[in-house]
N, C-alpha and C positions, 0 to 999 in steps of 0.2 A: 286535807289529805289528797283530795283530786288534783291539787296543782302537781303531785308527784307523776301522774300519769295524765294528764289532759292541757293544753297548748291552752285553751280558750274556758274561761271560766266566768260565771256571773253572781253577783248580788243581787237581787229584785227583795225589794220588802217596801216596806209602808213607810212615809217619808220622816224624819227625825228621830231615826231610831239606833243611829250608827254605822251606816253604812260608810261613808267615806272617812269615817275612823277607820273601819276593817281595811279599806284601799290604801288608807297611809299608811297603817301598820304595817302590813304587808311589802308593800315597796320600801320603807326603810328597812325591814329586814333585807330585802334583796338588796336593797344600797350598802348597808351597811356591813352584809354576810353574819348580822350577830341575827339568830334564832334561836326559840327557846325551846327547851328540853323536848318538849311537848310536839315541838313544830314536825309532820309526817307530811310536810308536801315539799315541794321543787326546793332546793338548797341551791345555790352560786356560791363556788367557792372560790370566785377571782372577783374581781370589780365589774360593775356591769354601766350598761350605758339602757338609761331609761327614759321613758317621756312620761307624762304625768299629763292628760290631757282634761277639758273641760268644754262647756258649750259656748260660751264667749270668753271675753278678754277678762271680762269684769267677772265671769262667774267662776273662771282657773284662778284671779288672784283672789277672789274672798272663800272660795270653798278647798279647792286642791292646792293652793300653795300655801295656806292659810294654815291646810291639817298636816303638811310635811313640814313648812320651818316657824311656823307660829308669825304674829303680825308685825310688821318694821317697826324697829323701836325709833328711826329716824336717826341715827348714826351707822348705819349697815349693819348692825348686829342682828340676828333674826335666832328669838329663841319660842319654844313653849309650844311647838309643832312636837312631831313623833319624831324627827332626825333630830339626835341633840345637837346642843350648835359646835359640842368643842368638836366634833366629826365634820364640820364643816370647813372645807379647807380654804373655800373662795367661792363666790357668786359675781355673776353681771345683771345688773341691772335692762330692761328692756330697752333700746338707744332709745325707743321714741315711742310715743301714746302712754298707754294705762301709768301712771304714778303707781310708786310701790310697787312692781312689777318685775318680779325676775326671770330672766331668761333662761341661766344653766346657772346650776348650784352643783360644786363638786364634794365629794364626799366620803371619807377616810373609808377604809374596804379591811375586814379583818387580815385579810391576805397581805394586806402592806399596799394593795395597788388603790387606784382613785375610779371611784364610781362616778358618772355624771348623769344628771337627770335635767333634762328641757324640757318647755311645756310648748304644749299646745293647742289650739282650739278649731273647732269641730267649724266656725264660720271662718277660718283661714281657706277652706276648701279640701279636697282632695287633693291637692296638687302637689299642698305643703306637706303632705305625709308622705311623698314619693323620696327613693335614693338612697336613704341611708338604712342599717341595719341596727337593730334593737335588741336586749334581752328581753326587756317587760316594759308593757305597755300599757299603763292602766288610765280606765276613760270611767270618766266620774259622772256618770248620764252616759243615755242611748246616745252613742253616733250615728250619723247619715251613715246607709249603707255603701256608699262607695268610699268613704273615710275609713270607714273599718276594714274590707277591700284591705285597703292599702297600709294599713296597721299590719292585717298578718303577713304579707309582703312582708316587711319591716321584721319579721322574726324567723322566718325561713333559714336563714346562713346561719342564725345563732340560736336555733332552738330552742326561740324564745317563748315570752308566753304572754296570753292577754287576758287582762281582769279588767270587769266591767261593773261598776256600782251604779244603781239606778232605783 
C-alpha cells in the first residue's frame, strides 16, 4: 500500500527469503498494468518504461533478469520468470559482453500500449543513469549513493517510483 503514496520505497530482510521475487512481481505488474484484486498501491494505467537494475553485469543477468523473464532456453524464447512470455512482444539481446544478456525486453501493457524495461548495473557508474526519464526503477541491492541520485532524477517528469530489494 505505501507505493500508493510514497515515490521511494525499500525491502531489507535476511538474505533467501524472497525478496527479489517481491521486486519482480512488482514490476511486472507495473509492466504489465495486470494487478491483483488485493493490490492498494501505485497502479499505471498506460505502458510504462522501466529499468531493472543489479550490482554487476553477471549479478542483473542471474538474479533480476533471471526473476523477470526466467533463464534463455537458447533459441530466444525466455519463459518461467514473473512476465509471462506470451506478453512478451520482442527483446535484444546485449551487442556485446555478458552471454545471455538482455538489454530491453518489450512488453504487452493492459491499455493496448508496450511497456519497456532495461537494465542496468550500479558498476556502469553514475553517468549511465543520467538523461532519460523512468516510471519505475527497481534496484535489486543497495546502490552507490550517487547512482541512486540519479535514479530519482530519472522519475521526476513521470512520477515515478523507486523500489529497492536488498
Amino acid at each position: 500500500a505505501a507505493g500508493a503514496d510514497y515515490k521511494e520505497r525499500l525491502f531489507m530482510a535476511a538474505n533467501r527469503i524472497g525478496k527479489s521475487e517481491g521486486g519482480a512481481f512488482e514490476v511486472t505488474c507495473h509492466l504489465t498494468g495486470k494487478y491483483p484484486d488485493w493490490w492498494t498501491g501505485r497502479r499505471f494505467t498506460s505502458a510504462v518504461e522501466v529499468w531493472a537494475c543489479g550490482t554487476t553485469s553477471e549479478t542483473t543477468r542471474d538474479i533480476v533478469q533471471s526473476k523477470l523473464f526466467g533463464p534463455p532456453d537458447g533459441v530466444g524464447v525466455w519463459a518461467g520468470g514473473m512476465v509471462p512470455p506470451n506478453l512478451i512482444t520482442k527483446h535484444t539481446k546485449r551487442p556485446h559482453g555478458l552471454t545471455n544478456s538482455l538489454e530491453s525486453v518489450w512488453v504487452k501493457h493492459v491499455s493496448g500500449g508496450v511497456s519497456v524495461v532495461g537494465r542496468k548495473t550500479d558498476e556502469q557508474g553514475r553517468k549511465s543513469f543520467e538523461g532519460t526519464a523512468k516510471h519505475v526503477i527497481w534496484c535489486d541491492e543497495e546502490p552507490p549513493s550517487d547512482c541512486y541520485t540519479e535514479m530519482l532524477y530519472r522519475t521526476l517528469t513521470t512520477q515515478g517510483i523507486v523500489l529497492t530489494t536488498f
